[in-house]
C-alpha positions as CSV (number, residue, x, y, z in Angstrom):
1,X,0.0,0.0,0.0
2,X,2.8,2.0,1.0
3,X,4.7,2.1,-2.3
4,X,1.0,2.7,-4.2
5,X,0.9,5.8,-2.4
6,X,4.1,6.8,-3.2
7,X,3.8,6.0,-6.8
8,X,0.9,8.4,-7.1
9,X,2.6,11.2,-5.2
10,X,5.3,10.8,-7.6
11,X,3.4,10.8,-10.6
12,X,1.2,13.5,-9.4
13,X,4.1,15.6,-8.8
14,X,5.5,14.8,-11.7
15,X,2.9,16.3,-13.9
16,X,2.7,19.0,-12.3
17,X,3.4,22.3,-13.9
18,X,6.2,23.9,-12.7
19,X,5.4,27.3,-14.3
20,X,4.8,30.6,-12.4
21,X,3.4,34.0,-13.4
22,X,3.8,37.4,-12.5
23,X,2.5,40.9,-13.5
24,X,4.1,44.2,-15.0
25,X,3.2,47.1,-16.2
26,X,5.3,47.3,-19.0
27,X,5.8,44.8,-21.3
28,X,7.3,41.7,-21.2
29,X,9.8,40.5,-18.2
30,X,10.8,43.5,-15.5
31,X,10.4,44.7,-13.0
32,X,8.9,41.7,-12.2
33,X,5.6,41.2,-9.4
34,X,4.9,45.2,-10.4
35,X,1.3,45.2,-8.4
36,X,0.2,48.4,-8.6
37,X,-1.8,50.2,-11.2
38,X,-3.4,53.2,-11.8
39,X,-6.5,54.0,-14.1
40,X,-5.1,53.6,-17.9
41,X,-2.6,51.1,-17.1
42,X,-1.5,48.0,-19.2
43,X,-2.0,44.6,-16.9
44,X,0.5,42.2,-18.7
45,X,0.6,38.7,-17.6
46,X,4.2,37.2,-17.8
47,X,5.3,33.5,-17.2
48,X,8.0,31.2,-17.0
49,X,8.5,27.0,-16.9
50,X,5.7,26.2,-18.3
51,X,5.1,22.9,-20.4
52,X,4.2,23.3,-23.9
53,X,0.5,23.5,-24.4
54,X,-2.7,25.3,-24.1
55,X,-3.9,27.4,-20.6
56,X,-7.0,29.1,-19.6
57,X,-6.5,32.9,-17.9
58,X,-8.8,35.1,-16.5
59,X,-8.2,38.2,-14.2
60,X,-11.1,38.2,-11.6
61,X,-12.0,41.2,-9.0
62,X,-12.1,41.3,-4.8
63,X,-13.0,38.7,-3.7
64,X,-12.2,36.8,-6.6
65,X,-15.1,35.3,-7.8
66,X,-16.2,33.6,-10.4
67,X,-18.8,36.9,-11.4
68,X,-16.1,39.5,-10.5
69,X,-13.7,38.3,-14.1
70,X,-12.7,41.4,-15.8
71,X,-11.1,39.4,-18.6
72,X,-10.2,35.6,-19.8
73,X,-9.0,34.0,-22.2
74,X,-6.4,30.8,-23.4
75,X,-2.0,31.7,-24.1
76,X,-0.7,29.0,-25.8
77,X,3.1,28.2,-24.6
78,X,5.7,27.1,-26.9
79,X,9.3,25.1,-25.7
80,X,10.5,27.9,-24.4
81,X,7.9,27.6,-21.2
82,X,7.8,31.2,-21.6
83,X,4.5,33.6,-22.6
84,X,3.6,37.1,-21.8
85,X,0.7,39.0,-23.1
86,X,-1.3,42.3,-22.5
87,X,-3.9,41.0,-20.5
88,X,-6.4,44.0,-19.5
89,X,-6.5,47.5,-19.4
90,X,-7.4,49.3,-16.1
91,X,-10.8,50.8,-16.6
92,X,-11.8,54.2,-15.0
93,X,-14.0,52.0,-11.9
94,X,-11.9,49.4,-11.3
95,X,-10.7,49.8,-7.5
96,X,-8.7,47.3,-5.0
97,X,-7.7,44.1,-5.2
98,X,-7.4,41.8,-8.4
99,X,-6.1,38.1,-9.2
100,X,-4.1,37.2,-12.5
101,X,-4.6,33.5,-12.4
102,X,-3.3,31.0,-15.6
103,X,-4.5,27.4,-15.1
104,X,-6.4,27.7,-12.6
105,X,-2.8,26.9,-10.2
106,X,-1.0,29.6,-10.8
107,X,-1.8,32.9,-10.0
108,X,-0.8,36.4,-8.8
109,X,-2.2,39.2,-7.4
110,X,-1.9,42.8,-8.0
111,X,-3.7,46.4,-6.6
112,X,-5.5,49.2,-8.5
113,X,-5.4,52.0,-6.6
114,X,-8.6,54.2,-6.5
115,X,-8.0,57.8,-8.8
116,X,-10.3,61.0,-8.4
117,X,-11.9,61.7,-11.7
118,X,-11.1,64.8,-12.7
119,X,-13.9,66.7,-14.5
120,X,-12.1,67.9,-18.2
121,X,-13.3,71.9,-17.4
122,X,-11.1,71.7,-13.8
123,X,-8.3,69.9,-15.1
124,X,-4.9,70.1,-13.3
125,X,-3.8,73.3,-15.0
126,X,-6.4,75.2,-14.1
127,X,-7.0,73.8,-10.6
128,X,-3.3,75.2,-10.0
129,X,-4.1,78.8,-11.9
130,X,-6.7,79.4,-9.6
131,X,-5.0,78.1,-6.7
132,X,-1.6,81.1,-7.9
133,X,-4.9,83.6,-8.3
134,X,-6.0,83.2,-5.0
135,X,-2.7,83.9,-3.8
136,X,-2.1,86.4,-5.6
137,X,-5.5,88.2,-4.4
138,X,-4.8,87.4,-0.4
139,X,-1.2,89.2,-1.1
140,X,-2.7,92.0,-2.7
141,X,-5.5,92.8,-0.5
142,X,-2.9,92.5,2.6
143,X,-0.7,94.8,1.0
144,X,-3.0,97.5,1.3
């Protein structure tokens, strides 16, 4: 019974997928495990070791539910064991914290931190002119 058990172990183990995954920002390789992204972003799944074949992705939302995907797909992996793609593009809503998984084993996560939409008639530039104006009045109206 003893050496059964040990057989499977060892042939489970041995079929196991060796591969691991990590996200960047920028294409392909470093810096690699780059978790966090703002609005606009590139989300590109890199990955290393893997056996030649076919995998299912997906990216799912907190707390990483089946419902909360924000993308999917399949990455076929050549001999090299290598693969990286531009997975998803953080939307303006998307808030927290997200899961990159490939084959349902490996996975990583990464954060989108929350932006304050700017409205396009206050954009930055003016938010700072008018912050110089008022300045400018308060120093003139103590001068006097």
């Amino acid at each position: 019974m003893l050496l059964v058990s040990l057989s499977i172990i060892g042939f489970v183990s041995a079929t196991a997928n060796p591969g691991s995954i990590w996200t960047t920002t920028i294409t392909c390789g470093d810096p690699q495990n780059d978790n966090e992204y703002a609005v606009g972003e590139n989300v590109y799944i890199n990955g290393a070791n893997f056996y030649e074949g076919t995998y299912n992705w997906d990216i799912s939302g907190n707390p990483f539910k089946e419902a909360d995907k924000v993308a999917s797909g399949t990455i076929t992996v050549n001999n090299t064991g290598k693969f990286c793609f531009n997975a998803y593009t953080v939307q303006m809503n998307d808030s927290g914290e997200y899961k990159a998984n490939v084959n349902e084993h490996k996975s990583d996560n990464y954060h989108v931190f929350s932006s304050i939409p700017v409205a396009p008639e206050f954009g930055t530039v003016v938010g700072v002119l008018t912050i110089l104006g008022a300045l400018g009045v308060f120093f003139v109206v103590r001068r006097k």
